[in-house]
N, C-alpha and C positions, 0 to 999 in steps of 0.2 A: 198311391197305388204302386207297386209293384211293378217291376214291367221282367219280360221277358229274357233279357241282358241279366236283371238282377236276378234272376230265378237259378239261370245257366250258372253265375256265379258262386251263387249258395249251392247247388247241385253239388259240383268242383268241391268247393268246401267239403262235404260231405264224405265223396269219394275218396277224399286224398285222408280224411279222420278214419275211413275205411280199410283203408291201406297202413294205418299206422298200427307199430305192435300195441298191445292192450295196455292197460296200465298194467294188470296182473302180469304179464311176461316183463317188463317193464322192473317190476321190485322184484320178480323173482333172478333175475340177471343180474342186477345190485345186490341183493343178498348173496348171491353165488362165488360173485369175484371179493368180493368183501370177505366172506368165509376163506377162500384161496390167500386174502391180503392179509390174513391176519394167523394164518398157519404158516407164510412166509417168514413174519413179524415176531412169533413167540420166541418167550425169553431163551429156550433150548436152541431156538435154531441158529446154526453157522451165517445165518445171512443178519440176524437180528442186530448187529453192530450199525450194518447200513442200511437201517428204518427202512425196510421195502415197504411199498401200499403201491396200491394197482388203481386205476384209472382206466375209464375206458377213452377209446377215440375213435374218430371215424363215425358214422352216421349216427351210431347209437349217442355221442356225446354233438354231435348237430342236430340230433331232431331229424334226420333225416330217413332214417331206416323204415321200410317194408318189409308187412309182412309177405311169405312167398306167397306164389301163385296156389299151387297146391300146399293147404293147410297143415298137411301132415309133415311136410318138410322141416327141416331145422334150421332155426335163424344163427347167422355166423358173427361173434361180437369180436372185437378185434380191442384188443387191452394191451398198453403199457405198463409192467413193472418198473418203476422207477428203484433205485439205489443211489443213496447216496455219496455212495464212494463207495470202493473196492483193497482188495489185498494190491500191492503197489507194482506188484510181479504178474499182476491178472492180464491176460490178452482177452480179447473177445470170448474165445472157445473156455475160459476159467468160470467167466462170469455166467454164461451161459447153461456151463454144467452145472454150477454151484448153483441155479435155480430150478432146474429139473431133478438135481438129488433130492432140495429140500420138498419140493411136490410130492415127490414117489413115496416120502417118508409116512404119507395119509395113505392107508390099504387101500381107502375107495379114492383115492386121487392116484393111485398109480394102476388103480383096473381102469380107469376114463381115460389115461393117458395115450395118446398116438401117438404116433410114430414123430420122433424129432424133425420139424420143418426146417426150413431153407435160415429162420428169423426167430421164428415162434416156437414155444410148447403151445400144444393143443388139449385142450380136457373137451372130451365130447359126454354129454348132456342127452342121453338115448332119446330122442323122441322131443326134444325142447331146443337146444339150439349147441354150438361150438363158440368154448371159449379161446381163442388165440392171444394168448399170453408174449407178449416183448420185452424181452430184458434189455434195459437200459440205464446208463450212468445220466445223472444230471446234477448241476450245479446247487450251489447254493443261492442265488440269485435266481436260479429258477424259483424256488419257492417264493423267495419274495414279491417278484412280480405275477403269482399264477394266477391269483385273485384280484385282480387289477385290471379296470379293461381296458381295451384293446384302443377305445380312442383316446385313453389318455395314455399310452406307452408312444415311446419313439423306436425308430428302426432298427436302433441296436439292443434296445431292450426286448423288442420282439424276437430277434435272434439269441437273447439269451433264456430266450423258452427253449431250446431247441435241446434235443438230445442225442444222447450217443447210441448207435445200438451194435449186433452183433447182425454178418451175415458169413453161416459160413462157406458160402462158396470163392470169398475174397481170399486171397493170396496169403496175407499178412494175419487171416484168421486164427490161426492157431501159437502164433508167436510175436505179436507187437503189442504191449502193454502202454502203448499211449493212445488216451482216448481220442485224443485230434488227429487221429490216424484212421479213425473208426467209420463207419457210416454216419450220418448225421442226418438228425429226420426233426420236424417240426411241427406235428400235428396240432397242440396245444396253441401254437402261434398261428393254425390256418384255422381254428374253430374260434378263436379270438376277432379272424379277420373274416370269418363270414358271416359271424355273429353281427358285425358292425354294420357288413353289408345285408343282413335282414331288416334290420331295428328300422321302424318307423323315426321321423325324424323328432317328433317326440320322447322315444323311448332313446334315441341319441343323446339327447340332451340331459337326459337322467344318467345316460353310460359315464357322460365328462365325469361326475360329483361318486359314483357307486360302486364298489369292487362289484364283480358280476362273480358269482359262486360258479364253480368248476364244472357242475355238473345238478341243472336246474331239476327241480321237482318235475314229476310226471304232471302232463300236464295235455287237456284237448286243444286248447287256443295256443295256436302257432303263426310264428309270422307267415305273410302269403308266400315270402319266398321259400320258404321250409316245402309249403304244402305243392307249388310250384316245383319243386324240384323232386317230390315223391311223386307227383303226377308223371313225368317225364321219364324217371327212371320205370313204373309200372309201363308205360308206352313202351319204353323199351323193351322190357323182360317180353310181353305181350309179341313184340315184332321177334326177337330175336330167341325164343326161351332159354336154352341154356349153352348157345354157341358161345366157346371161348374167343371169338373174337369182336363178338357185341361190343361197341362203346362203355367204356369202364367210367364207374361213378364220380368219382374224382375230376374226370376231364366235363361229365355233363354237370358235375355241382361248383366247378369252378366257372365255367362261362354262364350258367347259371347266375351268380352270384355277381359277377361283373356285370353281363347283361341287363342286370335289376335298375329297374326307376323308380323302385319303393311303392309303387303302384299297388293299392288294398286291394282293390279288384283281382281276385284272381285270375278269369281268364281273359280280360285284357292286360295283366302280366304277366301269364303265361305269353300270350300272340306277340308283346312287346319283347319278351325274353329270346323266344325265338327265333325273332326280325333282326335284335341286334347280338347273335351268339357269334357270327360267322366274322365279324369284325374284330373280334378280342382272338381271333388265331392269326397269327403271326406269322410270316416268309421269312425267313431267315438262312443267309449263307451256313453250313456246318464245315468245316474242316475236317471235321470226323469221316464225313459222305462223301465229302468234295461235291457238293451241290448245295443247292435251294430248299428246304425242308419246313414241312407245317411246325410252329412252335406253338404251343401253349402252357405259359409261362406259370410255376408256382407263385401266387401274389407276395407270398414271404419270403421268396428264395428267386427273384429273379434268372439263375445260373441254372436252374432247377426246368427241365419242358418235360408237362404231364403228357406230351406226343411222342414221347422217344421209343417209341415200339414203332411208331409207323412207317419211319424208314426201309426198316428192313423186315416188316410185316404189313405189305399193303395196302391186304384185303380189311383191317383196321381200319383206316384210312378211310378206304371206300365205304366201308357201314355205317361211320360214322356220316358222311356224307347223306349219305341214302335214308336211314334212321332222320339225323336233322330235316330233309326233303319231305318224306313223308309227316312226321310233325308236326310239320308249317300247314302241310297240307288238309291234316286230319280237323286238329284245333280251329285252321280257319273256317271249316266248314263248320263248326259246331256251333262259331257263333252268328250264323244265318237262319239259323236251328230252332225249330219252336221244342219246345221242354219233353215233349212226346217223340219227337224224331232223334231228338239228341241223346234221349234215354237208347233207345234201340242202336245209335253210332254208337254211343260210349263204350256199351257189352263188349264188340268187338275191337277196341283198341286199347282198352283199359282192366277187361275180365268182367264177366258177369256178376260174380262172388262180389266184387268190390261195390259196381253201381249198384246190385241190386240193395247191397246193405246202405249203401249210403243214400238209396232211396226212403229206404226207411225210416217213421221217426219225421223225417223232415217236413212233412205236410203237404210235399208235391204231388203224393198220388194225385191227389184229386187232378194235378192236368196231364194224367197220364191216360189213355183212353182205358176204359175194362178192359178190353183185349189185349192187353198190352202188361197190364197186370201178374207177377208171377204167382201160381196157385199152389199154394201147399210147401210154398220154398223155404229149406231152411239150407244156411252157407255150409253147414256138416256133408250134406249130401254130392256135394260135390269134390271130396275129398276122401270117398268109399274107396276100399283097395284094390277091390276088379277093377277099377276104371284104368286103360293101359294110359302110360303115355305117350305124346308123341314121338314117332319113331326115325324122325329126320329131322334136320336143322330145321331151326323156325326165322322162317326170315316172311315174317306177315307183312310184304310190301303193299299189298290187294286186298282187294275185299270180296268175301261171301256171305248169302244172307239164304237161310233156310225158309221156304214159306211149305205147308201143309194141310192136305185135307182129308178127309174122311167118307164114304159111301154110308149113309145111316140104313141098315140092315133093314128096316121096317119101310122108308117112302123112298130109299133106293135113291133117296135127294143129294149131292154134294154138300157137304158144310167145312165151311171153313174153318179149321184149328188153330185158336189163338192161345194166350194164357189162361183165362175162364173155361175153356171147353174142359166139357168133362164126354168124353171118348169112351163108348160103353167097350164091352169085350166082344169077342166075335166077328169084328171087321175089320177091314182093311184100310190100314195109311198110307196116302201117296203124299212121299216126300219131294220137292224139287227146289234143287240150289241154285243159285243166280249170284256168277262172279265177272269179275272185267278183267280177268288174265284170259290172254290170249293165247289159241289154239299154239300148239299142243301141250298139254297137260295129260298128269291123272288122277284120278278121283278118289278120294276113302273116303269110309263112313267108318261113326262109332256109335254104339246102342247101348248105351247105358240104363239097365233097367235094378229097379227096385223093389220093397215089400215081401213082405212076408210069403206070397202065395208063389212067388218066384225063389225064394230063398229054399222054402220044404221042397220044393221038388228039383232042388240042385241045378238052378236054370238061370242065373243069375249072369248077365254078360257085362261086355268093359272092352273086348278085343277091339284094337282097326281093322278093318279089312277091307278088300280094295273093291271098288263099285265092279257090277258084274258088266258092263260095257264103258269103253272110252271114250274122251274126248267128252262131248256134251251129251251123249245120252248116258254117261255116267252121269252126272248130276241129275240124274232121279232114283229113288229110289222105295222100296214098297216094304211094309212089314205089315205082321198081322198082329191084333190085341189080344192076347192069353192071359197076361197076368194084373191084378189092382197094383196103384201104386205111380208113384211120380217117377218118371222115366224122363232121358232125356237123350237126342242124338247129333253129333257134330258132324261136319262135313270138311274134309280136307284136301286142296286143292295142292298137284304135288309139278314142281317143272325143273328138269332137269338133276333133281336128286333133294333139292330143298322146299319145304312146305311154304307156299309163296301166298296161300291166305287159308283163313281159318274162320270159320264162322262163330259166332257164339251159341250157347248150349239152350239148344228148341225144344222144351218142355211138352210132356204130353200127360195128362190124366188121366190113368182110365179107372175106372170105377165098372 
């Protein structure tokens, strides 16, 4: 029998396959930078000497990437050019041009192309995702060890994964032609090191005897710590949506990663992850500071603290803080949770889009009650282009929960609106939110409506607007039914300039 712990786990599962890009976007990003790798590579071109091919790194080569929140957005891949050597005279700014000439040299590689970054060319993909291209030198040893894993390499050989790159806001950018002068970056040797740190201990023992391929097949079955640290990052996006000073991926997939006790369970390795994240940051004296400073150490690069913004930005610092707090918080509660109440927590800290797809398919509707049920839902609908977004920093410390009802025009009776209700036209909904931020706040709603009979008559909304009274008699609010069609309305609680909770998106029927 099943028990409820195992349901919650398989749930998790689900969500976090929810969250991951599809396979289709998936070969469409491999054929894209493949395409770029081999227009680099052709026998005409000036770089063809020093066999460039492109590789990605960063979440898309961990397994770790999500898709966004809202569907229509663009996913951001982050790719190394490798070169095998250079002209002998080349500084940084040589090599760097000599790879954005040969790009611009494709018409439609030089209409995609943006504006030169800090590291990277960027090809942007309208409507699909950003390719961020890195020119880099690497060895001949790199290749030998690339395909080779990670627990049979030793630490120097791990360092000889490591590459050279360009930035040009460095000093020596424009005129130092030795590469050991250059930045140095080691992604290939940190996807080598998380990989080992996913592997069941089984799949360990196959890593001693097996080169591990660069860049695995698409694939739904991922280790738990993969799906564990998409879960964590979506909590995030969810808490913070698109504040630059959110906890950045790198420091939550590296304590992640150390945190791990190989634990299948997901979200008993999520709650063990973390319980022990806060232990792998570090105090450490800076000389730089002249104080005490949080470290958190690159695994391959000791010398290397993925914290080095917090010093002298930090409100960093403190989200990260506050994000971890809340986490502990959210997940420990979900696993006290029967599979019907955890459904309704999750929307709220993880997105609707996500749980409700990864409800799907699964078989748990059945212990989901009908009213609870979403009617007529498809994940498209929620990424319609009236729908505004939100208009202040998201910092979802709190929580709000939409409950609503109806007056049935005919016995003048109260009913309750759940997922199943079907809401005739002609009457009136009373909406009312119930959050635990304390007085003073303020209130917005959103009303998102759909179908066709709202569409002919140019009637189609999306705006926020702000509750027409404060404080808590803003959290009510009334609409009336005109138009057929799945509608849906959110409630945003606002304090002190930042949106401090956000409810998930309360469906209505009407018919």
């Amino acid at each position: 029998m099943i028990t409820t712990t195992q349901h919650l786990h398989l749930f998790l599962e689900q969500i976090a396959q929810a969250l991951d890009i599809t396979e289709a976007q998936y070969q469409q990003v491999v054929a894209r930078y493949t395409a770029v790798s081999n227009h680099l590579a052709k026998e005409d071109s000036p770089l063809a000497r020093f066999r460039p091919d492109i590789l990605p790194q960063g979440s898309f080569l961990l397994g770790t990437m999500i898709r966004p929140i809202i569907e229509s957005d663009e996913l951001d891949v982050d790719l190394v050019c490798r070169l095998r050597d250079k002209v002998e005279s080349w500084a940084q700014k040589n090599v760097k041009k000599a790879v954005g000439d040969q790009i611009v040299t494709n018409e439609d590689y030089k209409r995609m192309l943006d504006e030169e970054g800090k590291r990277c060319w960027t090809l942007i993909y309208s409507g699909a995702f950003h390719l961020d291209i890195l020119p880099a030198l690497v060895g001949q040893e790199h290749y030998n060890l690339f395909e080779k894993s990670y627990a049979g390499l030793q630490k120097e050989q791990v360092d000889q994964l490591a590459i050279r790159i360009t930035d040009n806001t460095l000093s020596n950018y424009p005129w130092d032609a030795n590469p050991q002068n250059w930045p140095k970056s080691n992604p290939f040797g940190y996807a080598k090191w998380f990989q080992n740190r996913s592997a069941s201990a089984e799949k360990q023992l196959r890593m001693l005897s097996e080169s591990v391929e660069p860049l695995p097949e698409y694939s739904k079955e991922k280790e738990p710590l993969v799906r564990i640290v998409q879960i964590l990052k979506r909590h995030r996006d969810i808490m913070f949506g698109n504040d630059d000073e959110k906890p950045i991926s790198i420091i939550i997939t590296t304590l992640a990663a150390k945190a791990n006790n190989k634990e299948t369970d997901i979200l008993k390795g999520l709650l063990m992850v973390l319980h022990n994240m806060e232990a792998h940051i570090e105090d450490k004296y800076s000389y730089e500071h002249q104080k005490v400073i949080k470290w958190i150490s690159n695994p391959i690069n000791d010398e290397e603290n993925f914290a080095d913004k917090w010093p002298n930005e930090p409100n960093k610092q403190t989200k990260f803080y506050d994000w971890l707090e809340k986490a502990k918080e959210d997940f420990g509660q979900i696993q006290h949770m029967s599979i019907s109440d955890a459904y309704e927590y999750l929307k709220e800290i993880l997105g609707t889009r996500s749980v409700n797809e990864g409800l799907k398919g699964l078989g748990l509707d059945t212990f989901i009650n009908e009213n609870k049920k979403p009617v007529n839902y498809s994940s498209s609908l929620l990424s319609v282009a009236h729908r505004q977004q939100p208009i202040w920093p998201m910092y979802n410390s709190f929580h709000c929960r939409i409950y609503a009802h109806y007056k049935n025009p005919k016995t003048n009776k109260r009913v309750t609106i759940t997922g199943s209700t079907v809401v005739p036209k002609g009457c009136k909904i009373y909406f009312n939110a119930v959050t635990n931020v304390s007085k003073p706040f303020s209130v917005h709603w959103q009303v998102v409506n759909n179908g066709e009979e709202a569409r002919n008559v140019n009637q189609l909304r999306g705006q926020i607007f702000s509750a027409k009274t404060l404080g808590k008699g803003g959290l009510k609010h009334s609409e009336d039914t005109m138009y057929e069609g799945l509608h849906w309305i959110e409630c945003f609680i606002v304090k002190d300039g930042l949106c401090v909770a956000r409810s998930s998106e309360f469906f209505v029927n009407i018919k």
